[in-house]
N, C-alpha and C positions, 0 to 999 in steps of 0.2 A: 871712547868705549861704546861699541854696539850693545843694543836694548835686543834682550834675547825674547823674542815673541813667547806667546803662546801659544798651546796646539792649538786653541780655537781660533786666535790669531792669522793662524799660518792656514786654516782651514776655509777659514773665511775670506781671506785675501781673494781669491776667483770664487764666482760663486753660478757653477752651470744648472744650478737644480733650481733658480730660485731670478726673478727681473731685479735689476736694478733700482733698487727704490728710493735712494736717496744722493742728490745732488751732485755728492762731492767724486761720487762713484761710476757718477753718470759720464761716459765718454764722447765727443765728435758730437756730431749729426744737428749743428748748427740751425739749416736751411729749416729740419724738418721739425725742429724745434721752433722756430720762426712763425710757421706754416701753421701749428697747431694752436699757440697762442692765437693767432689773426683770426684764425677762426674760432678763438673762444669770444671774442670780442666782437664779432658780427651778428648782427641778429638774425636770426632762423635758418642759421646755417648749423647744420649737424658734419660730426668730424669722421671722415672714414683713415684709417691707417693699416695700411695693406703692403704683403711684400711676403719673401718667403721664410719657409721654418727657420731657427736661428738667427734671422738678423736684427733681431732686439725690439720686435714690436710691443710688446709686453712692459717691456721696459720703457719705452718711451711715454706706452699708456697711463702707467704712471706717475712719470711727470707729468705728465696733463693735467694729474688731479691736483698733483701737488699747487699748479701754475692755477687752477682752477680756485683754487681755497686759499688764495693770497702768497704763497711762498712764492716769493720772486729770485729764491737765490742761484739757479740754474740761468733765468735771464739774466740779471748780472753777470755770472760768468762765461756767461756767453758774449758777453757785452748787446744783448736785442732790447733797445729801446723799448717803453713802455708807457702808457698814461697815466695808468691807475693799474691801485691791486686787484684782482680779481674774487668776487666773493659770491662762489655757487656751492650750494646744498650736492656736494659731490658722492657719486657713489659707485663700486668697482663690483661686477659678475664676471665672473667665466664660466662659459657654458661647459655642461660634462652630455656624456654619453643621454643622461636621461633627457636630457633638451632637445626634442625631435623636430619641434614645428615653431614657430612665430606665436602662437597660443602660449604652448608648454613656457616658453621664454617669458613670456609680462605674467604667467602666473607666477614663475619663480621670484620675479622680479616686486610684487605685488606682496608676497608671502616670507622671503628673506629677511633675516635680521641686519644683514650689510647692505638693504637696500631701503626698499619702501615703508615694509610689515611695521618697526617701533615708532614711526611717526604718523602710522594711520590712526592709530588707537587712540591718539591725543587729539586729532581733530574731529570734530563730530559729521562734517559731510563726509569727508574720506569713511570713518569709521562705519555711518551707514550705507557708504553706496557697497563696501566690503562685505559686509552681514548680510545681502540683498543677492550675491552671488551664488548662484544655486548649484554649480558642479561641486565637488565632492575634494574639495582639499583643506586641507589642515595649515592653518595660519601658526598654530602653534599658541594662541591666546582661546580662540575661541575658531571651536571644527566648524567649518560650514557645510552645510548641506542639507537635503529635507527642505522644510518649509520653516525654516527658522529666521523671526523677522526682528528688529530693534530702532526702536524710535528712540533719537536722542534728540533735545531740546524741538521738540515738534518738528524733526525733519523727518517729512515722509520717507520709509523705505520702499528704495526700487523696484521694480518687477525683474524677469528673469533679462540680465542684458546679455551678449556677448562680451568676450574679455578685454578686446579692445575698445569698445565702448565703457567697462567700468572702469580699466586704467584709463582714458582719458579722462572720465569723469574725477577719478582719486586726483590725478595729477595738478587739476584743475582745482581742487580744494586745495590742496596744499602751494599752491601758485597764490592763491588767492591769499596765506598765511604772510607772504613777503617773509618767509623765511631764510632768505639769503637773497641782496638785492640784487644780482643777474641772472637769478632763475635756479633753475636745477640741472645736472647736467649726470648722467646713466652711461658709463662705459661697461658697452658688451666687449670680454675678452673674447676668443677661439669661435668668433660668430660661425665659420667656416666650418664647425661641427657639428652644426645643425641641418638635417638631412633635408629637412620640408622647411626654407622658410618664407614661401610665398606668401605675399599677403604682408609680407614687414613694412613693404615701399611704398602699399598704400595707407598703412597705419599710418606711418611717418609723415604722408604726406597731410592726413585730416589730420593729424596731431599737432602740425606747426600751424595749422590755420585754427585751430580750437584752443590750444594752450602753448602761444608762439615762445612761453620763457622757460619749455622744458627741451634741453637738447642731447641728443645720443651720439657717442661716440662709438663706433664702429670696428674691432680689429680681429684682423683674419689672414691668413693666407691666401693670396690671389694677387690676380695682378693688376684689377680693377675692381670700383665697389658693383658692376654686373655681375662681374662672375664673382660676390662676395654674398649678394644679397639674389645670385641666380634670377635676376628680376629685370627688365629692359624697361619697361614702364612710365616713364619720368624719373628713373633713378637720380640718373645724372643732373638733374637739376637739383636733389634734394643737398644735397653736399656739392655744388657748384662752391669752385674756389677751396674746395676745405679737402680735398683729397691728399694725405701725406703718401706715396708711394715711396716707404725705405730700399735704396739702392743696399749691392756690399758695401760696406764699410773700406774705406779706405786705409791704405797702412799704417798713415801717419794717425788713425784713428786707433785701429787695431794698437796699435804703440803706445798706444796712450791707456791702455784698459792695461796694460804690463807696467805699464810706468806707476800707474793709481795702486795696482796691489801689491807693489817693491813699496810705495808709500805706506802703505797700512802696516806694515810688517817693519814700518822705518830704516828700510833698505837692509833688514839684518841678511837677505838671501836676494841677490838678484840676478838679471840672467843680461849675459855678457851679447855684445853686439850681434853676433852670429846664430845666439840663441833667439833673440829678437827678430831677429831674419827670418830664421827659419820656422816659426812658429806661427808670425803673419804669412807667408809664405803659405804653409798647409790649411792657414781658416780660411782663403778664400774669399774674404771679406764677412765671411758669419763669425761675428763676438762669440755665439756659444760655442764653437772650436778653441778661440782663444781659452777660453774660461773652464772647460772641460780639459784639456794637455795641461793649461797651465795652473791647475787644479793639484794634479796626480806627480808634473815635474817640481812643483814646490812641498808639495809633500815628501816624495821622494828623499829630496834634496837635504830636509830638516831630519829626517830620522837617520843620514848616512850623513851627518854634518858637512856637508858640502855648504858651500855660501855663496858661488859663485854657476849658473847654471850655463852650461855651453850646448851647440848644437845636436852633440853625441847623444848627452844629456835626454832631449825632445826628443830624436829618433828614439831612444830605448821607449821613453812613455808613452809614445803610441804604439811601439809595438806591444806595449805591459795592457796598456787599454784595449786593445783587441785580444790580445788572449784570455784577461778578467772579462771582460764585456762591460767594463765599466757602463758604457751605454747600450742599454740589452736591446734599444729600440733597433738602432742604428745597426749595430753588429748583427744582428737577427736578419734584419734585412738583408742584409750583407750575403750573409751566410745561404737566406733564401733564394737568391738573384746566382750566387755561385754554386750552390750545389755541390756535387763531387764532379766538377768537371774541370781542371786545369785551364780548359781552351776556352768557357766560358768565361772565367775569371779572366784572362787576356783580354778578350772581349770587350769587358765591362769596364777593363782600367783604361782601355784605349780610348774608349768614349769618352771617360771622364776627364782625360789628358788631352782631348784637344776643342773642350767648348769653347766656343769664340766667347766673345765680348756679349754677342745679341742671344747668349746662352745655347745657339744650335750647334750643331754637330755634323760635320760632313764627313761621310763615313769614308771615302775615297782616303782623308787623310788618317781618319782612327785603322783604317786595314791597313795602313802600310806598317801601324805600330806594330798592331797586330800576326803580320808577317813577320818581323820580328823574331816573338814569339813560336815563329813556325806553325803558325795558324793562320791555314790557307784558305780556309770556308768561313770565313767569318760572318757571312750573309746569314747561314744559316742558326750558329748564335743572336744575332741581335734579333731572330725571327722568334727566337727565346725569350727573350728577354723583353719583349713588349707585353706577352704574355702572365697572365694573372699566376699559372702557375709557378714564375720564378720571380713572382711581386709586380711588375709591368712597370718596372720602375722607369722606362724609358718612352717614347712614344715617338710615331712620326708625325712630323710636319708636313713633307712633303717627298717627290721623292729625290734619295739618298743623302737627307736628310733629317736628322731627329734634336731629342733633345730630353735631358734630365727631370723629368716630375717635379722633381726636389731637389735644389741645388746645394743644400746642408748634406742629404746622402752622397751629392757628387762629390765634395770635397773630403766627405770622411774615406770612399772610394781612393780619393788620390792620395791622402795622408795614410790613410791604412798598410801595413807591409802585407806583401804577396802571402795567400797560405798554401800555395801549390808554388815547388819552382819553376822557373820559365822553364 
């Protein structure tokens, strides 16, 4: 007798609005798992983790913390050797819109209750190099600003420093606490939202040589930590050896994040071979495809008691997800890039129909799709569509060749149905 879930059950089985945070949920990506460990365990190596929108970098960040703070149950099931458990003063930011600069960042960082802010206040050098900091923001315990100064057990307070000067100094007091014996370790999420972050790679760099047992993890979108931290510098040396670069996700991976959420639900609802097929098939290697269709087709499924999902099935919920907009980012875009123009939209699916492997695009073979279509001038579309007004979601490389921005847009392009006919 099958266990008849519940809606939150059946709700929760994919979960596209939200990373992976716990082990058993966690699917594939072995190596990069591997990868991230070895560099928790090296000394003054900070972790960068880069790749594009949707292929589970978020998710992987936090395994790190978890692997960070002793939980080994991901390494087990991964079977990746180990020496010892890991024991770092762990702690998780992601940057929003207000995070402009490298500054803005170690304030937040300095001033957050998921970060720094509740363990400054217990230590008395941290506490006074904080109270010493003359710009104008709010800890939330005590406002700083003015000329307002506090001696705690005779430590002198600071004069006016810069901000990367007081967080090394705070850091460095609580290093000094041996408050978790391999240091501390700071993962910045969505770094790649930060408009100005000059000046990060030379922090980083006085900061391992001042207070070598505090380490930053790094994740963003890019396809290296240069163009993550915009910065040439000595970048490359700061995270030598510690660069996780996530590829797509492979199928038998993709397979596996379907196989975990027919587990959750204890297989009251799963989706038959074909369905499996074609659902890896349209993510492209991005887990958030997976986990956004198979979101909506499991949903679906439980309110029309169906219990077995077939390919039909998938076709219908992407087309149900693009007429809802279930993802208003993605669809929006969409809709921006197409406009009201049929031959456009040709255009844009031909592109997305024939990225090679090395992600580019040679247009010789997208126009012939395109002709197809009966759209003879395709030159003059993609000369569109590079362009800010229809998003620039594409770009050249060289010529008669281009390539996708964003490879999560490209594959919602090719899984999405036409909304003009051919």
């Amino acid at each position: 007798m099958k266990i008849i879930p519940t809606i939150s059950k059946i709700e929760n089985a994919f979960q596209p609005a939200k990373e992976i945070d716990t082990p058993d949920r966690f699917a594939g990506r072995r190596q990069a798992v591997q990868d991230c460990y070895l560099a928790l365990v090296a000394h003054g190596a900070n972790i960068a983790i880069v790749g594009n929108r949707g292929i589970g970098k978020s998710s992987l960040a936090r395994q790190v913390i978890r692997m960070a703070t002793g939980e080994d149950e991901l390494l087990k099931k991964l079977n990746i050797p180990t020496s010892e458990r890991l024991d770092y003063m762990a702690m998780y930011f992601a940057c929003g819109d207000a995070v402009k600069t490298s500054e803005d960042l170690l304030e937040r960082l300095l001033t957050s209750s998921a970060c720094l802010k509740d363990w400054i206040y217990d230590i008395p050098k941290a506490k006074v190099e904080i109270e010493g900091y003359k710009p104008k923001f709010d800890v939330g315990v005590i406002a700083l600003g003015g000329e307002k100064r506090t001696e705690v057990e005779s430590q002198k307070a600071v004069g006016q420093h810069s901000i990367d000067i007081v967080f090394t100094n705070v850091a460095r007091a609580l290093a000094e606490q041996r408050l978790a014996k391999h240091g501390i370790l700071i993962v910045v999420d969505e770094f790649d939202r930060i408009a100005n972050p000059s000046g990060f790679a030379s922090f980083l760099k006085s900061l391992a040589t001042n207070v070598p047992t505090v380490k930053f993890c790094l994740v963003g979108v890019a396809q290296d930590i240069k163009e993550l931290m915009k910065e040439h510098e000595s970048t490359d040396r700061l995270f030598a050896g510690s660069i996780t670069r996530l590829p797509a996700m492979t199928d038998d991976e993709l397979t596996e994040i379907i196989r975990a959420a027919e587990k959750s639900i204890h297989n009251f609802i799963t989706f038959d071979p074909n369905a499996t097929k074609r659902l890896v098939t349209l993510a492209q290697g991005h887990p958030y495809m997976v986990h956004l269709v198979g979101k909506f087709a499991l949903r679906n499924a439980f309110q029309n008691q169906i219990t077995i999902i077939t390919a039909e099935n998938i076709d219908l919920t992407v087309k149900s997800i693009a007429e809802r907009g279930a993802d208003p980012v993605l669809e929006g875009r969409y809709q921006k890039a197409v406009a009201s123009s049929p031959q456009r939209e040709s255009v844009l699916r031909a592109l997305a129909s024939k990225i090679a492997r090395d992600g580019e695009v040679w247009t010789t073979e997208a126009y012939k799709v395109a002709l197809d279509d009966n759209v003879d001038n395709s030159s003059q579309y993609v000369g569109q569509l590079v362009t800010a007004e229809y998003g620039a979601e594409i770009e050249k490389i060289r010529e008669r060749y281009y390539r996708f921005k964003d490879s999560l847009f490209a594959a919602y392009v090719n899984a999405r149905p036409r909304q003009y006919p051919k």
